[in-house]
C-alpha positions in Angstrom: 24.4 -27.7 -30.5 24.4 -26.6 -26.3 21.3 -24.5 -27.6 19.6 -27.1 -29.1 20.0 -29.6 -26.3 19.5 -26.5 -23.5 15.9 -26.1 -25.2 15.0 -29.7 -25.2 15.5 -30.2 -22.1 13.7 -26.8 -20.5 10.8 -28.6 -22.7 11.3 -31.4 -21.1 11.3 -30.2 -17.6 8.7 -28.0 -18.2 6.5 -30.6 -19.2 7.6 -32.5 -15.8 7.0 -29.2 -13.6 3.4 -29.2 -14.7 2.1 -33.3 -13.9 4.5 -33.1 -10.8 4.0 -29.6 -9.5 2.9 -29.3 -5.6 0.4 -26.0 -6.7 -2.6 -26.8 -8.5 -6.1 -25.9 -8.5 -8.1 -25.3 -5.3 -10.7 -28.2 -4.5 -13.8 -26.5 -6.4 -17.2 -25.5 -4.2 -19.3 -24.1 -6.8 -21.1 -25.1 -10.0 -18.4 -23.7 -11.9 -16.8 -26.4 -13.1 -16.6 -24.8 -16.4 -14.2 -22.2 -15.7 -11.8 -25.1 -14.9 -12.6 -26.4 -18.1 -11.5 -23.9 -20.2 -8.7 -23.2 -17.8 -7.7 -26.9 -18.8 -8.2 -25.9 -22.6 -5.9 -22.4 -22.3 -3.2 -24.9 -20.8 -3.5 -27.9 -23.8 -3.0 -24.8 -26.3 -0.6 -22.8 -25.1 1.5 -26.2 -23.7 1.2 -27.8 -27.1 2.5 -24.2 -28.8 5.1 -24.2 -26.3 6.7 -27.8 -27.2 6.2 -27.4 -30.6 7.8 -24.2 -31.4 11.2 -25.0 -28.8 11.6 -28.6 -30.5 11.4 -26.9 -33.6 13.8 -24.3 -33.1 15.9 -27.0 -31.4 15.3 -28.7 -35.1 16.4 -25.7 -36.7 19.8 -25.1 -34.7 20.8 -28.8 -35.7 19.8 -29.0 -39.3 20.6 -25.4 -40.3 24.0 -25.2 -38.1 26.8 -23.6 -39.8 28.4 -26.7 -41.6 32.1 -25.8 -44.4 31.0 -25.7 -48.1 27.0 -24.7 -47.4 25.1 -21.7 -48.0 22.4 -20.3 -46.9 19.3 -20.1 -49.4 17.4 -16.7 -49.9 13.6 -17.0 -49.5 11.8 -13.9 -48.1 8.3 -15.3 -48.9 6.8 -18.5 -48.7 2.9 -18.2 -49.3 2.0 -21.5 -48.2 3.8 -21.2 -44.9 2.4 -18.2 -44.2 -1.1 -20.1 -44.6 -0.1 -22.8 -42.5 1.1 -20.3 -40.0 -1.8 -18.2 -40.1 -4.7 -20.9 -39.9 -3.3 -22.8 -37.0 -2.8 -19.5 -34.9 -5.9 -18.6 -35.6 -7.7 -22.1 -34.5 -5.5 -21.9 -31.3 -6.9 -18.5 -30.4 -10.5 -19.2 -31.0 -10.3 -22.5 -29.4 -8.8 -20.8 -26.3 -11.5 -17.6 -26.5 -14.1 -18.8 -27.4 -14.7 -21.5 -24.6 -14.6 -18.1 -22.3 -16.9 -16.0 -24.2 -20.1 -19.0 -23.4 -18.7 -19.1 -19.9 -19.1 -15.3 -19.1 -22.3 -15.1 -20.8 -23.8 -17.9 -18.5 -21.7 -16.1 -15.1 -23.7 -12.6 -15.7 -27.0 -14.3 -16.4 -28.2 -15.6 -12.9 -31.1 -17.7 -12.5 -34.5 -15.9 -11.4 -34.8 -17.8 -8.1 -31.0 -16.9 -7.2 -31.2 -15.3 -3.3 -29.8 -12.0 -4.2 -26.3 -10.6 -2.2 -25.3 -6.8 -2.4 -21.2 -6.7 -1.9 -20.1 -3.2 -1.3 -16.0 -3.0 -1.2 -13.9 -0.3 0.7 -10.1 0.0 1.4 -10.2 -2.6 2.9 -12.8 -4.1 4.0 -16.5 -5.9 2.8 -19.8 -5.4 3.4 -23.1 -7.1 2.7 -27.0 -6.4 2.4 -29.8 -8.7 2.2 -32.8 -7.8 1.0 -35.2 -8.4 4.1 -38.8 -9.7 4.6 -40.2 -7.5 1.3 -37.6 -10.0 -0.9 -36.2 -6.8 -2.6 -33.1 -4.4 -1.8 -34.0 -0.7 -1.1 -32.2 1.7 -3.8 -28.7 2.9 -2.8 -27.2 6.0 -4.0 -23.5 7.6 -3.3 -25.0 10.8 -2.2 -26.4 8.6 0.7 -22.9 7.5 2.2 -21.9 8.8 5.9 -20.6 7.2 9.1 -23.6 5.7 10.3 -24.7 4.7 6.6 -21.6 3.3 5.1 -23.7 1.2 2.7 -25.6 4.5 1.1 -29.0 3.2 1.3 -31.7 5.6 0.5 -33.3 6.2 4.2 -36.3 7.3 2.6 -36.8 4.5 0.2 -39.5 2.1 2.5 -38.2 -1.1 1.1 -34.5 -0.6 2.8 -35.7 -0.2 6.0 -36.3 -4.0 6.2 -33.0 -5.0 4.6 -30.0 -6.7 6.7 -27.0 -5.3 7.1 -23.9 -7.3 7.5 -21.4 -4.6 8.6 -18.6 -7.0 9.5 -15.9 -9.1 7.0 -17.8 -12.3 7.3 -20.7 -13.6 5.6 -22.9 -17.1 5.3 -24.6 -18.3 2.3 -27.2 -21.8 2.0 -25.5 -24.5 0.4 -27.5 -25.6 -2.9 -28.6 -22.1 -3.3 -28.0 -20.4 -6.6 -26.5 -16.8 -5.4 -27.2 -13.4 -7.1 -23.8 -10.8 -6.3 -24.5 -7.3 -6.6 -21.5 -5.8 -6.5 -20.3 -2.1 -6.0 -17.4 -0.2 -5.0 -17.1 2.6 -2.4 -14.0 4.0 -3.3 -11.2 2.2 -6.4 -11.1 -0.8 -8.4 -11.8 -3.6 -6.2 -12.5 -7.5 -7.6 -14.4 -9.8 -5.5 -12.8 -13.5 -6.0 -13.6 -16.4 -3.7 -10.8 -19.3 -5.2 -12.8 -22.5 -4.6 -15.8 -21.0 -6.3 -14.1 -20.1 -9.2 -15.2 -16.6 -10.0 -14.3 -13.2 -9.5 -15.7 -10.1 -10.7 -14.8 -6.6 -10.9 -16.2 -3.9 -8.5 -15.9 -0.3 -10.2 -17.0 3.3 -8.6 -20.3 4.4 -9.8 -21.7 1.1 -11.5 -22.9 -2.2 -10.4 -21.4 -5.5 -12.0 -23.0 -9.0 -11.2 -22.3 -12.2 -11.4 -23.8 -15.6 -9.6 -23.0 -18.8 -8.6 -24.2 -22.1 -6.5 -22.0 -23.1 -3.1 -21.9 -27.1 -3.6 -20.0 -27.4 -0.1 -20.4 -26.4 3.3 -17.3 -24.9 5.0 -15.6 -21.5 5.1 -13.7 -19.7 2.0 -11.3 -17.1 2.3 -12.5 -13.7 0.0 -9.7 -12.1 -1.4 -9.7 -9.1 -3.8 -7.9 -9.6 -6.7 -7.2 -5.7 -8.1 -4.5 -3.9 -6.5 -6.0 -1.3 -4.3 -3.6 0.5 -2.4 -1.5 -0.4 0.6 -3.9 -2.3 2.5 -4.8 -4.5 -0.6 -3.5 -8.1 0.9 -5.4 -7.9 4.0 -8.7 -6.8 2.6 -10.0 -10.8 3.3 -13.5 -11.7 4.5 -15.2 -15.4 4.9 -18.1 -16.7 3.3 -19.5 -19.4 5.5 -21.8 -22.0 3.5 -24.4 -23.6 5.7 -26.7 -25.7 5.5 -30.5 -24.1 4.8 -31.4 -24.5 8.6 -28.7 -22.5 10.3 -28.4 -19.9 7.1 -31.9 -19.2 8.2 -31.2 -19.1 11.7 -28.0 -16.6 11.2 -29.6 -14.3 9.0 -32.7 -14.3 11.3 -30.4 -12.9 13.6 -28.5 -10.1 11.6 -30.0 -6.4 11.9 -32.2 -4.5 9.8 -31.4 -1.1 8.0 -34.1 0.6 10.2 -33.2 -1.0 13.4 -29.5 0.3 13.2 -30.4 3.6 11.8 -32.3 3.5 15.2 -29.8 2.2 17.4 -27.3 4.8 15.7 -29.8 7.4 17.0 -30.6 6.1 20.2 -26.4 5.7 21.1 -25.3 9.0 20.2 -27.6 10.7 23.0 -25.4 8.1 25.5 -21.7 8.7 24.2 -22.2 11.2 20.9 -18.7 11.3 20.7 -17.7 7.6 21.0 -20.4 6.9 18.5 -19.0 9.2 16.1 -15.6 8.1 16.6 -16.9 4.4 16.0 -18.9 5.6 12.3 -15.8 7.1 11.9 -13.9 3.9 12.0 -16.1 2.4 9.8 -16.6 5.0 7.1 -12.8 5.3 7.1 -12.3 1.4 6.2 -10.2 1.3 9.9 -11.6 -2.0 10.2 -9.4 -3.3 7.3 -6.0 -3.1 9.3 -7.3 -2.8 12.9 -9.4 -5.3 15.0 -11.1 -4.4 17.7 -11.8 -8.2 19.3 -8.1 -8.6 19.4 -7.2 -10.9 16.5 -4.5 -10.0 14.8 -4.3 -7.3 11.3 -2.2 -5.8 9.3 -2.0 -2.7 12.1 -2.4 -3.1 16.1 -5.8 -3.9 17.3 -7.8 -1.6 19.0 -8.7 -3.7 21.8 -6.9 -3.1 24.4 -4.9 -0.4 22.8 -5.7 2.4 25.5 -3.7 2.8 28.6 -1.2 -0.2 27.3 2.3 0.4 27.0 3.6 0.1 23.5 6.8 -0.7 22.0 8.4 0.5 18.8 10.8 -0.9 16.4 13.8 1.2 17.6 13.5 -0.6 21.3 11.6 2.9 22.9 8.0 2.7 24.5 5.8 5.0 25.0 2.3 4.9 26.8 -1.1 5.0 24.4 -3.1 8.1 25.6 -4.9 10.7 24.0 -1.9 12.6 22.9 0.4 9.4 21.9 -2.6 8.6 19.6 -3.5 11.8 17.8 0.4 12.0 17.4 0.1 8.6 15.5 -3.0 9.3 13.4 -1.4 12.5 12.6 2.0 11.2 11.4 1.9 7.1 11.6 5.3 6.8 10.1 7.4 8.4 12.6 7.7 6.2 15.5 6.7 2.2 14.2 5.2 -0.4 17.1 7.4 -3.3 16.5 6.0 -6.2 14.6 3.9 -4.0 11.8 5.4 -2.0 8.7 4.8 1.5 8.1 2.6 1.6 5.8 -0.7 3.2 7.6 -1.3 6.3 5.1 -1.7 9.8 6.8 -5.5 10.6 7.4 -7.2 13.5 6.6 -9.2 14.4 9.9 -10.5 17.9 11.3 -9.3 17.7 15.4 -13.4 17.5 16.0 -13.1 14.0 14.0 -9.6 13.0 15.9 -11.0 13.5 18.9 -14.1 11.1 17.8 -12.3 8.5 16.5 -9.7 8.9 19.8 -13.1 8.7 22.1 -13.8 5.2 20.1 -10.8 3.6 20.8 -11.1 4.6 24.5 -13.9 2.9 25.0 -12.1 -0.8 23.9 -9.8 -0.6 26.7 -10.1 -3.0 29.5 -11.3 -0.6 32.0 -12.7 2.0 29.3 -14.4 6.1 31.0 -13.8 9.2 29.7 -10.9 10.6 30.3 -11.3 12.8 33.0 -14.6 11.4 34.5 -14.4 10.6 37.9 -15.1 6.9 39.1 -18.4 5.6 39.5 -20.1 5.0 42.9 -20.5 0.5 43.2 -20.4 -1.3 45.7 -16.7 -2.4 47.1 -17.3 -5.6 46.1 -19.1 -5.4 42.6 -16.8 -6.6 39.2 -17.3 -4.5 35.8 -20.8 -4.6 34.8 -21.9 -7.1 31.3 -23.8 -4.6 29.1 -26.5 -6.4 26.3 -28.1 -4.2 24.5 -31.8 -4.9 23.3 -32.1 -6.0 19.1 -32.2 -2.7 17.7 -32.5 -0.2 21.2 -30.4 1.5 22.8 -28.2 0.1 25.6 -30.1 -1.6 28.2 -29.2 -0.4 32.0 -26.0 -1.0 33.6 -26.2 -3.9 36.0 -23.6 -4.1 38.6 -22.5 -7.9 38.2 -21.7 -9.2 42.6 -18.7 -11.0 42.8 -17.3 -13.3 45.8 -15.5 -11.4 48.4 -12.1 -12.0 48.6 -9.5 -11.3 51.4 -7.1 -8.9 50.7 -9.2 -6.9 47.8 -11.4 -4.1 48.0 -13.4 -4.6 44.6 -12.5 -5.1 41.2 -9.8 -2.6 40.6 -7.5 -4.8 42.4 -4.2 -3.3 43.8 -5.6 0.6 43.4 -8.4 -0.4 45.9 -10.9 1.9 43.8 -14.1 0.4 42.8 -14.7 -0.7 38.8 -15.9 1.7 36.8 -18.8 -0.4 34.5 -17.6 -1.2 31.3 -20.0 0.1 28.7 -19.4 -1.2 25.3 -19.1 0.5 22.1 -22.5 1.4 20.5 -23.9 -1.0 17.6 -22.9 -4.4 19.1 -25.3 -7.2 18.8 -27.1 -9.2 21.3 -25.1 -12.0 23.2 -21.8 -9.8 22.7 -19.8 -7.6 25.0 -16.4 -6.3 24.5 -14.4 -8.4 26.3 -16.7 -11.5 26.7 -19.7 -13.6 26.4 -22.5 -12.5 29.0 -21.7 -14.2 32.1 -18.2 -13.5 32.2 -15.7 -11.1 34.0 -12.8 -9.5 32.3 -9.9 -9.6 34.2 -8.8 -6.6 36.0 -5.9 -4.6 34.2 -2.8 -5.1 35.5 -0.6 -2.1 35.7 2.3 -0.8 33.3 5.4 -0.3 34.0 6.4 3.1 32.6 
């Protein structure tokens, strides 16, 4: 009898969990409303299955319970239950399946005026391609992948030259829109899944899966993938922005071209070869996925700033972040952890040419970023770092000493050490209207020095 009445009511509560629960559904954004549907239907079957056999064991425990003077009857077949048994689980799966099964069909069948969206996934990061003024994506091939093509578009193929690259874990979209995914993987299983739009597709090595669907809503929605991919896997998150048609246009007007950052690759490796490679590196690698390098917080330290600071570990020692300190990290992150992160950065693979690269890179996001080694340049006493803004698709424009106020008791922009700024040249690639450690106009603030 305690059975019986234990199963009624976790039937019972059960029942109350689901109409009263806190966690439901996402507010949808898409077209999709029929993948709620037959979410709705998979939850009337299996909820209805789920009272009916409990209360019917809890039936069974009461009018079969052990009572003096009654015996069991033998019956090892009952054709007519077995019928019964057989045709209702039968109706309950197709009714659940088959719902599905029309679904899918109508997710990989896109409409012909969709705008088409290549998503590539890497541990653990996202990137995008547009196809540009030609309206078709240049062929991509894995033979193609390198540092300053992470993307492996054919470079010979003429109609990639024209298509924009989003090399960064946001991307924006036209509300209204019907949108075409393309989707491949660089590396492992990877599933693209944005919640409010309902769908989610798998991303597998050496094929390209599709699916497609229509942003209802303006706002921003968190990408998640939603296949286990190694250690990194709940931080590989982007944003798709939906806009409005007017400022889609106007952001992708402003995104870069294949050809123009194949160029712009070119032209900044005769500058700083080394940073350059250290920064394809980065990017090849999937760095990106656990370390910033505008300072917002990641699953690792950001990069921005890294150089020069004074970092402190879990067991309560510091150490400064140089050139040694860092190929010491790279080389065995798990030995000495910087408070606030986990140790789970897995050991790279990198000849000391590549170390050395990717060490240059992160040099060059310190405050007050030179080669090490270089000596100071010559400004004026009384000139601040210089705001670099590289020309759409060049190379870095001139560095401009930026004159700042005198002040009494300061002999330039160093501060304390009374030596002039060295100009603060930023790392190769960025975009027009950005700088390190600022909009154009502004000033970083000097560094202030470490206490060792």
């Amino acid at each position: 009898m305690t059975i019986a009445i234990v199963l009624i009511v976790v039937v019972v509560a059960a029942l109350l969990f689901h109409f009263w629960s806190p966690w439901w559904l996402t507010p949808l954004a898409s077209n999709w409303r029929q993948m709620d549907d037959t979410l709705t239907i998979t939850l009337v079957v299996t909820g209805v299955a789920f009272v009916v056999i409990n209360l019917f064991l809890a039936w069974a425990i009461v009018r079969y319970r052990h009572r003096p003077g009654h015996r069991a009857a033998y019956e090892p077949h009952n054709r007519k239950l077995e019928a019964w048994l057989i045709g209702i689980t039968a109706v309950g799966v197709v009714a659940m399946l088959a719902p599905g099964l029309f679904v899918y069909a109508e997710l990989i069948r896109p409409p012909a005026n969709a705008l088409v969206v290549e998503v590539v996934g890497q541990q653990w990061q996202w990137r995008f391609r547009f196809p540009g003024a030609d309206g078709k994506l240049g062929t991509s091939d894995a033979a193609y992948f390198s540092a300053d093509n992470p993307l492996g578009v054919n470079p010979k193929d003429p109609a990639a030259q024209d298509d924009i690259i989003i090399d960064a874990q946001e991307v924006h979209l036209p509300v209204g829109v019907p949108v075409k995914l393309l989707l491949r993987a660089k590396d492992v299983l990877h599933d693209f899944y944005v919640p409010p739009f309902r769908t989610r597709m798998n991303m597998v090595p050496g094929m390209v899966t599709q699916m497609w669907f229509t942003p209802t809503k303006t706002g921003r929605y968190e990408i998640l993938c939603a296949q286990l991919c190694g250690v990194g896997h709940s931080n590989m998150r982007g944003v798709v922005v939906v806009d409005d048609r007017a400022a889609f246009a106007a952001w992708l007007a402003a995104q870069p071209t294949f050809g123009q950052l194949q160029a712009q690759h070119a032209g900044a490796a005769t500058t700083d070869p080394l940073a350059e490679k250290g920064k394809l590196l980065a990017q090849s690698r999937g760095c990106a996925g656990c370390h910033s390098v505008d300072g917002s917080p990641g699953v690792g330290p950001t990069w921005h700033g890294l150089y020069g600071k004074t970092e402190t570990f879990q067991d309560g020692s510091t150490a400064r972040v140089d050139d040694a300190y860092l190929a010491e990290f790279i080389r065995n992150p798990t030995a000495r952890v910087p408070k606030g992160f986990a140790p789970m950065m897995p050991v790279m693979d990198l000849s000391d040419a590549d170390l050395a690269a990717l060490i240059a890179y992160i040099r060059t996001l310190a405050p007050a970023a030179q080669p090490q080694g270089a000596p100071h340049a010559a400004t004026p006493a009384n000139a601040q770092a210089a705001i670099v803004v590289p020309p759409p698709g060049g190379a870095p424009a001139p560095i401009v000493p930026v004159p700042a106020r005198p002040e009494s008791g300061t002999t330039g922009a160093a501060g304390d050490s009374g030596q002039p700024a060295t100009p603060v040249v930023p790392p190769p690639g960025l975009m027009p209207a950005q700088t390190p450690y600022g909009t154009p106009g502004s000033v970083p603030a000097p560094p202030q020095p470490q206490k060792r």
